[in-house]
Structure formats: C-alpha cells, structure tokens
N, C-alpha and C positions, 0 to 999 in steps of 0.2 A: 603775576596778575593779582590787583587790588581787588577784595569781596566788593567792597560802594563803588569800584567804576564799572564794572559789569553784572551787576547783581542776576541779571537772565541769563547770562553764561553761567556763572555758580550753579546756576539751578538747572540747568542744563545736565550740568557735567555730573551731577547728583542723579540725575536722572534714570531711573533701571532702561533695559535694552527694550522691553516691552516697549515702555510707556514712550521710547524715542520715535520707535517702530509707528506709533500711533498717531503722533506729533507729525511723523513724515507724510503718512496717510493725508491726516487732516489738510499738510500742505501741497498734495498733490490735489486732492479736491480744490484747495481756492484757487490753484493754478490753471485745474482742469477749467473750468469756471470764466477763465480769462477766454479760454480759444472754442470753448464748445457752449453747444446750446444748454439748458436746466437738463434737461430729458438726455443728449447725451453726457453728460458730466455725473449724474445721476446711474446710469448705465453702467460707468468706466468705476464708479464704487461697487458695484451690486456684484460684477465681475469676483472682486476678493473674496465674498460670501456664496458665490451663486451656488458651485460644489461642493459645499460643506451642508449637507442637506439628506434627508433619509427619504424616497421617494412614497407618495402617501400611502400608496398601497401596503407596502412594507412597514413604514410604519404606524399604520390601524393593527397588521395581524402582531407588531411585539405590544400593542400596549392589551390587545386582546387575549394572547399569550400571557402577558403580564412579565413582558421581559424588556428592563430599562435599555434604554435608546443609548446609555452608557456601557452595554453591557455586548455591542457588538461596533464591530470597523467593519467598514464598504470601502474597496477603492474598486473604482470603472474607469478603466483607460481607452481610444479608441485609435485602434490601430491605422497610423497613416504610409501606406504600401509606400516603399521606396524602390532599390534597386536592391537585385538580391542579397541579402546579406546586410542591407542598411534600413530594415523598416525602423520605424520611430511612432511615437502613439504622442496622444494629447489627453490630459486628466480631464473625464467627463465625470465624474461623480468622487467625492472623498467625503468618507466619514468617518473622522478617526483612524487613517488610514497607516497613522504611522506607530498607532500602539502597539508592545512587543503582547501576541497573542497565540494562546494552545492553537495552533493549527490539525490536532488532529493527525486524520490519515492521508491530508491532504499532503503531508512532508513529502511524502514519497516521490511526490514532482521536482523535489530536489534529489534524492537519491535516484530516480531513472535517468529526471535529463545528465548530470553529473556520468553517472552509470554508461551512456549512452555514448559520449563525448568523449571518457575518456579510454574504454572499453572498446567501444567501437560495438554496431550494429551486430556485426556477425561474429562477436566474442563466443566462445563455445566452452564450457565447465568440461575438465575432464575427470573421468575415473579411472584408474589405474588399478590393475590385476597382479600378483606377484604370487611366484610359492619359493617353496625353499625343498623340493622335491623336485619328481621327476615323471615323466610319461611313461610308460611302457604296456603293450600290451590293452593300449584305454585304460588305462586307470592312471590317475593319477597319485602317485605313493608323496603324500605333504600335504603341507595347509595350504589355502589360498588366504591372501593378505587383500585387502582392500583398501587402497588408498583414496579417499577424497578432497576435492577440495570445494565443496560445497553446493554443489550443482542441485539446484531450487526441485530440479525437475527428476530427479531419479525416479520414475515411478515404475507399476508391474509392466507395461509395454516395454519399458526402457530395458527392464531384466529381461524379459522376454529373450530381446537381441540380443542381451550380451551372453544369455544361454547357450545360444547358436555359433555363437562365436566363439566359443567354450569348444563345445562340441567339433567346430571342424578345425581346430589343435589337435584332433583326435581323440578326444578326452568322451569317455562314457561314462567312467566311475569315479569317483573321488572319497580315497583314503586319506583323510585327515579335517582338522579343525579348519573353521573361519575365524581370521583373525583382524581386526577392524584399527584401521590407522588414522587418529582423525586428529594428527599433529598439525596441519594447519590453523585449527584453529585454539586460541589461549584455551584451558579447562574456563575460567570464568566465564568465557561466552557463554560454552554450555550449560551452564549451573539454570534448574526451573527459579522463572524470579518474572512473577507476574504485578501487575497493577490492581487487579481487584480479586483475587485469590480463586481465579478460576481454572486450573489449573489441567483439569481431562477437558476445557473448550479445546478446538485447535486451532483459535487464533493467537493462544498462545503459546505455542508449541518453541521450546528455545532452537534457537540457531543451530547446524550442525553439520558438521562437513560431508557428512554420508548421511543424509537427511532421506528417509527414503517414505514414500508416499504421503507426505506431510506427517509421520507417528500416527497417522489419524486410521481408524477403524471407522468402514462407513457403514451402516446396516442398514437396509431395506425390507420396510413391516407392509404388510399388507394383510386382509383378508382373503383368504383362498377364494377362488372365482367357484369352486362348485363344491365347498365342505364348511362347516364352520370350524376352522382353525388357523393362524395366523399363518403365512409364509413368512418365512426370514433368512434374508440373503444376504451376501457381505463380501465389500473389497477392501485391501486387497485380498488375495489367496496366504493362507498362511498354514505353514504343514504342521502336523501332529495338533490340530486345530476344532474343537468340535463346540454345538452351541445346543444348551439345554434349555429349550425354552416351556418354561411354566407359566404362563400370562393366559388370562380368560380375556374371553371376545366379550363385549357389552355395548348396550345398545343405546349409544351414545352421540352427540355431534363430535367431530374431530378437534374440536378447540382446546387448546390447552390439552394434546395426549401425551405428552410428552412427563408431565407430574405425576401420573397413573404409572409409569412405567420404572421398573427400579432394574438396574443392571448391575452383575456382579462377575467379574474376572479372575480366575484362579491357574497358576501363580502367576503375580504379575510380573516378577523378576527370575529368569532362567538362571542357575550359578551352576547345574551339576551335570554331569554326562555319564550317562544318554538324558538328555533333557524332556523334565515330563508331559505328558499332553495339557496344553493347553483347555481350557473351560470357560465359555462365556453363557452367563446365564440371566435370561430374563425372565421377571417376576410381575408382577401387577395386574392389571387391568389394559384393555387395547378394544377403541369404539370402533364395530363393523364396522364403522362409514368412511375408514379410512383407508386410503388408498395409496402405497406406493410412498409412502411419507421416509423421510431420513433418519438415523439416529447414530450420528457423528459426535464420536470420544475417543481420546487420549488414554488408553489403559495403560500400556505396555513402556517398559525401559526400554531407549533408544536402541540394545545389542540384542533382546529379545524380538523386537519386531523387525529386525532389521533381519536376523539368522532365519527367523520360519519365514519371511519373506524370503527371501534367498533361497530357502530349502524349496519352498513350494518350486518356486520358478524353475530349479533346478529338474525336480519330479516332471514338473509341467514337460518339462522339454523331451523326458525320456529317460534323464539322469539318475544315476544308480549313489547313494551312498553306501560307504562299507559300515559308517555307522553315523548316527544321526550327529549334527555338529550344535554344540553349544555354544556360539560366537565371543569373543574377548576380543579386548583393547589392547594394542601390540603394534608397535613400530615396526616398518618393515626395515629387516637387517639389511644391512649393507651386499651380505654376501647372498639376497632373494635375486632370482632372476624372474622378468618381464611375462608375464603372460599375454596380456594384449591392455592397450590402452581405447576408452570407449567413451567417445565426445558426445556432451548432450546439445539438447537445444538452443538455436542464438539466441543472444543476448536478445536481441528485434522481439521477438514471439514472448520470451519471457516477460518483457517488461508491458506487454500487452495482459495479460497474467493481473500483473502486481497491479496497473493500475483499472484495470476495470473493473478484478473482483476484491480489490483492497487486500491485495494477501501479506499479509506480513509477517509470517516469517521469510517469505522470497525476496521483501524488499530488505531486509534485516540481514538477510547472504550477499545481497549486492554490494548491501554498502561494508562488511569484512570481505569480500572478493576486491574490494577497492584498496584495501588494507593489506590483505596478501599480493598483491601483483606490483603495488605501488611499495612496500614496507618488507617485505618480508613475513614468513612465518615464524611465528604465531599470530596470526592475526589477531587483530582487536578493536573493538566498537569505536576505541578513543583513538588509533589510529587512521580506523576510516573516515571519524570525522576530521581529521588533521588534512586527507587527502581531499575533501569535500570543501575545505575551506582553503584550501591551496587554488583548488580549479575556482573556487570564484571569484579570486584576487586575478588570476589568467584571463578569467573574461571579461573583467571590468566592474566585480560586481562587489559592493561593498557592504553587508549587512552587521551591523555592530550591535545588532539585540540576538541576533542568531544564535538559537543554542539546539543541538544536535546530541540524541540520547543515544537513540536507536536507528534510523532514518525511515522508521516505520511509523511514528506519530502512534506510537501504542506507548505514552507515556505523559506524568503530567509534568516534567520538565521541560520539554519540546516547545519553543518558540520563535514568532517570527510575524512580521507585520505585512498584513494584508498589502500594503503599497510596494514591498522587496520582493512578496508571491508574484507581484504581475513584474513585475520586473524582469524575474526569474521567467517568467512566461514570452515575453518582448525577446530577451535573449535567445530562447528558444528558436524563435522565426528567424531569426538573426545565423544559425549554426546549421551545419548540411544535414544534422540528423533529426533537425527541427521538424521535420514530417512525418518520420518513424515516430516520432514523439507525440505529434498530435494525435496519428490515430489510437495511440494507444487510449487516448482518452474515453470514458464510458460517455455513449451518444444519449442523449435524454430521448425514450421513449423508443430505443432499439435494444441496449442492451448492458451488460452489466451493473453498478448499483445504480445507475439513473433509468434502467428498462422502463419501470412505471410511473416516473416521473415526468410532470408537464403532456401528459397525455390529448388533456383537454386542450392546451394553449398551441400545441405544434396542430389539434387537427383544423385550426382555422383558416392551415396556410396549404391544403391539402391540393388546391389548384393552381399554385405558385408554381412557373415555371423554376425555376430557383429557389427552393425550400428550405426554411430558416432551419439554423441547428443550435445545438448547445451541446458542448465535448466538454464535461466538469467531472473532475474530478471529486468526490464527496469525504465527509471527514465525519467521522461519529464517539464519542465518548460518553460518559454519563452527564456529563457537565459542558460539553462542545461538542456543536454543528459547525462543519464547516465546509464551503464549495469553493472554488478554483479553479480557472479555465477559460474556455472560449467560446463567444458566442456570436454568431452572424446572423443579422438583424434581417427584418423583411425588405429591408431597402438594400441589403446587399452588406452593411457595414460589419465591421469585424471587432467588438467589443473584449477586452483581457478584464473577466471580474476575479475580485477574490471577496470572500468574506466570512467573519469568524464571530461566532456568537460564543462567549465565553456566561454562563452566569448555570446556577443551578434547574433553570426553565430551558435550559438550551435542546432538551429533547421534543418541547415545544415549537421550536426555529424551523420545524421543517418547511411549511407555508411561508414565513417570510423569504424563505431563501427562493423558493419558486416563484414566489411575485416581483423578486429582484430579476430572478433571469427571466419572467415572461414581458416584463417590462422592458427590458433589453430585447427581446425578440422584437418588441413593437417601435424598437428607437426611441424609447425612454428619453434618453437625454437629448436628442434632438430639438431647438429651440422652438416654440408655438408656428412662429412664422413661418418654421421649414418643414415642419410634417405635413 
C-alpha cells in the first residue's frame, strides 16, 4: 500500500488504540443519529459516561475531608436473581473500579469465601494429645505432647473439655513436662513481624499452631462499688499467676485512661523448672468514673502462656501435678502413644469470628490451614496463597493485580480492585456456601464493626415491612478505609459495593463510605424517572 493513495489509512494505522477507540465512538454517534431522535442519540452517548461518576453526596464529604476524588475507587453492581447458582449483576456505579488498591481487612472475604469452599462449612481444627508414658494408679508417669494444627479457637472453655477428657482416661495426677509440637506450621510463620511496630496489640499477635486464647491477656479495671480502690480481674486463668496493682484512683473523666496507666510483667519468658511465679503489675493513675473498661496486651511467649494456661485449666478441673510443668517445643516421637484427639469449632462459626470482628490472626490460620490440608506440612503463607489462587482459576475468576500477603489485609502489600471484590462477592451468590458467607457479614447497625454504623439512615425504614440492610464488611489501616459487601435497597434491590480509599486522609473516609451505602439503601442508582 502506496503513502499518497490512502494517506487516511496511514494515519489510521498510526493511530494509538485509545484515539481508534474514540474515532469508533464518534462513528457510532453519527450513525446513532441516522435512526434515533437528538435526545435518543444523545442518550445512547451519555450511557458510556453515565457510571463513571462519584455520587454527590460522597463526593461533597472527600473534598470536605479533603481527600482527592483520585484517591478512592467505587464499583456498585446490581444483582439480577437468576436460577440458583446463575445470578448475574449489571454495573450501576464505577469509579475507578479497576485500580489495583490496599484493600485493607476487607481481604478476608477472599480468604473465608475461598476457606469456605474449599474446607467446607463444617471443617473442624483438631488437637491432638500424646505421652510417651503411662497410666497407672491416676497418675500419669510422662510428658503430654500437644499437637496443633492451628485451631483459631482453642480457648479456656475449650481446655476446660479437654480437662475432663483427661480426666475420664483416668488420669488425676500428672508426672511429667508439657511438650508443644507446632511442626505444622514453617518457624517463619511464627517469627513477631508487625506493620507498625506494635507489637503487645493483639491484632498482631503471629500465627500459631497451638494458638491459645489469642496470647492476649484481657484485664478488667474498674472502681470498687463500695471502697475507693480499683478491682482487677483477668482472663484467661493462668496458674502461679498473681497481679500487684499500685494505680491511685483520681477524679477524672474516663477519656484517654488508658495513657495514665503503665503495666509491667515479670518474667515474661519461662526457661527454668519449677518455673517462677509469674508478676503483672500496674502502675499509674485510673479515673473513678470508669467503669468495667478492658486493658488487652500481648506480654507473654507463645510456651509461657500457653503452659500456665494449661496448668490453670488442669488445677481448675481438680488436677494434681507432681511438679509444676515448664512447657517446650518437641516433636512428638514416633514411638508417643494417643491420648485423645479434641475437634474444635466449624469452620461456619469461625468465619463468623473473622469477618465481623475483623480478627486477624484467625483469618491468617485459615488461610495456612489452606496450606496444610492442600500442600502439606510445613505450611506457609506463600503456599496458602498458591492454594487461593488455584480455587480462583476453578471458579472462573481471574484477578491479575491480585497480590496476597497474609490473607488478613494487615499489610501494605495486599492488593486488589474494587471491581474483582464484587466479583468475588457475585461468585459467592453463585456457590452452596454462599449463605454461610453472607451471614457472616457484620449487619450495619446490629453488630460487629458496623454495630454503630448508619444508625440514623436504617432508622427511617423502621415501618418497612421489609427492612433495608447493609452486610459490609469494613477494612481499616492508617492510610485505608475500606467497605465491601451487600446491600438491599428499600425497593427490595440487592446492590454488591466495594470501595477503597487509599491516601493519607483515609481515616477521614469514614462519612463518605456511609453516604455511599446510605445512598444505596435509597436506590441511589436508580434512574430520576424510576424512583
């Protein structure tokens, strides 16, 4: 082909994909134009742009916020019921829907449904008991071995049972050590390895295969109802355990008591037998006016709280040691025999857990319980994601910004585009455990982190025979806000949003996120003419 006999082709062929993309536009408009009125033809443009828009409400609270309209993606999808297992949705709102963005803790809706699917609803962690002794007499002459494989939920109730279970082996005394086996999972999982160096919080407490009470100490302060001096109580139970509290009462509002108050732990690492009494001591100031308030910390190594945990429970039940046990790390030998094996809670209940009160280190065991079941042990973070992005090639689902840390969104690696969230959400409705799924969701204005959220906007539908809801999932960082989930409108409609504010004003986002979903309760995207 000659340059001077088609010089409009040259330029043509020159042409980037945008600018053809626009060319083509242009000629469906002249075309449009041929067979429809100005006003329809007009229309059938406005259609390309119509979704790509921030609804005003939303976008008055980020410029009042002062957080750029670049700095968050909205997709709103609206779910069109089909037959079971075939619904399909139509894009009601995009805004920047397909940037790769920190999602936050809203990941975890890939690690539960995933979890859900391939686990199955009524998956159950086990713990496993082993000695390398013998019974006679109730006593037990050996160690007990403890095997986990990472069961989110071991807590004091759970020992409780397995006390008792103990116990009717015959067992009343127990001559020897605790010995803790936690080779399913790699040592790096274990290793502390926080994102903003907070290390006694316990949202970031590391992974752990015999994880028992989340490591977390909870204490409960209060002022005595008929003395001036504080009460202080604390779970779990832990034996050879005692609390020195030196803190004055002062007469103060409750705000901010938590800076007043200094707490010190002595030792925090057990190495020696008989292992010495434990010491927690609080120091400061504590305003009467405070009532029954929390003071949740991470003191303790994983085998220290895990042994006077054990010990207590042991006591609790009636249990006799011949001498106090100092817990270590020890595979169980080949030639241990069985004491009892002891299932915790389904998978159903737990993931109810992870997504209401955003727990993450529970969602963090899922997704290595994903690793071990599907890979083998040692598990590992990098092969749970290998198993997560297996199952989404299985269900169709193709996300190629997706990047998977932890599957708890407690990192700033973690990405993924608000348009692949509802996706992942559409699929959902689409899978038999698609309802166990839903409800795990936190209900805006019932309970977990959306309890006091949209308060005001749900109580206007208070005589709706059918009352609008909103099941979001919520996502928080220093730097990201993020929601995700479902919402059904007052007319009955069934909305899949997602949306992620990335920028340093993102702790600012919380108002726009609720004008997006109160907006949606009202069918928001519904055209003038149909509301």
């Amino acid at each position: 082909m000659r340059k001077h006999q088609y010089p409009f082709m040259t330029s043509f062929l020159q042409t980037t994909p945008q600018k053809i993309l626009k060319l083509l536009g242009a000629l469906l408009l002249l075309i449009s134009g041929l067979w429809f009125t100005p006003t329809e033809a007009a229309d059938l443009v406005s259609q390309e742009t119509a979704l790509q828009y921030i609804p005003k409400a939303v976008a008055n609270s980020l410029e009042k916020n002062q957080i750029p309209k670049e700095a968050i993606s909205i997709s709103v999808m609206e779910l069109e019921p089909g037959r079971p297992g075939k619904n399909t949705t139509k894009t009601a709102l995009d805004w920047r829907s397909t940037q790769a963005m920190n999602p936050a803790s809203t990941m975890k809706l890939l690690t539960t449904l995933s979890g859900l699917d391939i686990l199955g609803p009524q998956y159950r962690w086990r713990t496993k008991l082993f000695t390398d002794g013998f019974i006679r007499q109730g006593t037990l002459k050996g160690n007990i071995y403890l095997q986990g494989t990472g069961d989110p939920k071991l807590v004091p109730e759970v020992l409780a049972r397995m006390m008792k279970d103990l116990q009717n082996l015959g067992i009343q005394k127990i001559d020897g050590n605790l010995l803790f086996d936690r080779s399913a999972y790699a040592p790096s999982v274990m290793e502390a390895n926080t994102i903003d160096g907070e290390s006694l919080r316990s949202y970031n407490v590391s992974p752990d295969p015999l994880l028992y009470a989340f490591r977390t100490l909870s204490f409960q302060l209060s002022k005595a109802r008929n003395a001036d001096f504080i009460d202080i109580s604390y779970t779990p139970s832990l034996s050879q355990f005692k609390i020195v509290n030196q803190m004055q009462l002062v007469d103060k509002t409750c705000d901010n008591w938590k800076k007043d108050v200094h707490f010190e732990i002595s030792p925090e690492v057990i190495d020696t037998t008989p292992p010495p009494d434990l010491t927690a001591k609080f120091l400061g100031v504590f305003p009467a006016n405070c009532k029954d308030v929390n003071y949740n910390i991470v003191a303790l190594d994983a085998n220290t709280f895990l042994t006077q945990g054990f010990s207590a429970a042991w006591e609790a039940a009636g249990g006799v040691w011949v001498q106090p046990p100092s817990g270590k790390n020890e595979i169980v030998p080949i030639s241990a025999r069985s004491l009892l094996q002891f299932d915790g809670s389904n998978l159903a209940d737990d993931v109810q857990d992870i997504n209401k009160y955003s727990n993450n280190v529970m969602a963090r065991q899922l997704m290595l319980t994903l690793a071990l079941e599907k890979m083998g042990k040692p598990a590992t973070t990098e092969n749970g994601g290998l198993v997560i992005q297996g199952w989404l090639k299985e269900v169709g689902l193709q996300f190629p910004e997706l990047i998977i840390e932890n599957g708890a969104g407690l990192s700033r690696n973690e990405v993924i585009s608000a348009e692949h969230m509802n996706q992942l959400l559409l699929t959902a409705r689409n899978l038999p455990v698609g309802q166990t799924f839903y409800n795990s969701l936190p209900v805006a204005g019932t309970d977990g982190t959306m309890k006091n959220r949209l308060l005001t906007q749900l109580g206007k539908f208070l005589n709706f025979k059918q009352k609008p809801e909103a099941r979001i999932k919520t996502g928080t960082l220093s730097d990201v806000r993020a929601i995700s989930g479902y919402v059904t409108s007052k007319s009955g409609k069934i909305y899949l949003v997602t949306s992620f504010i990335n920028h340093p004003n993102a702790w600012k986002g919380l108002e726009a996120h609720d004008q997006l979903l109160a907006w949606l309760l009202e069918d928001g995207p519904e055209p003038k003419q149909a509301r």
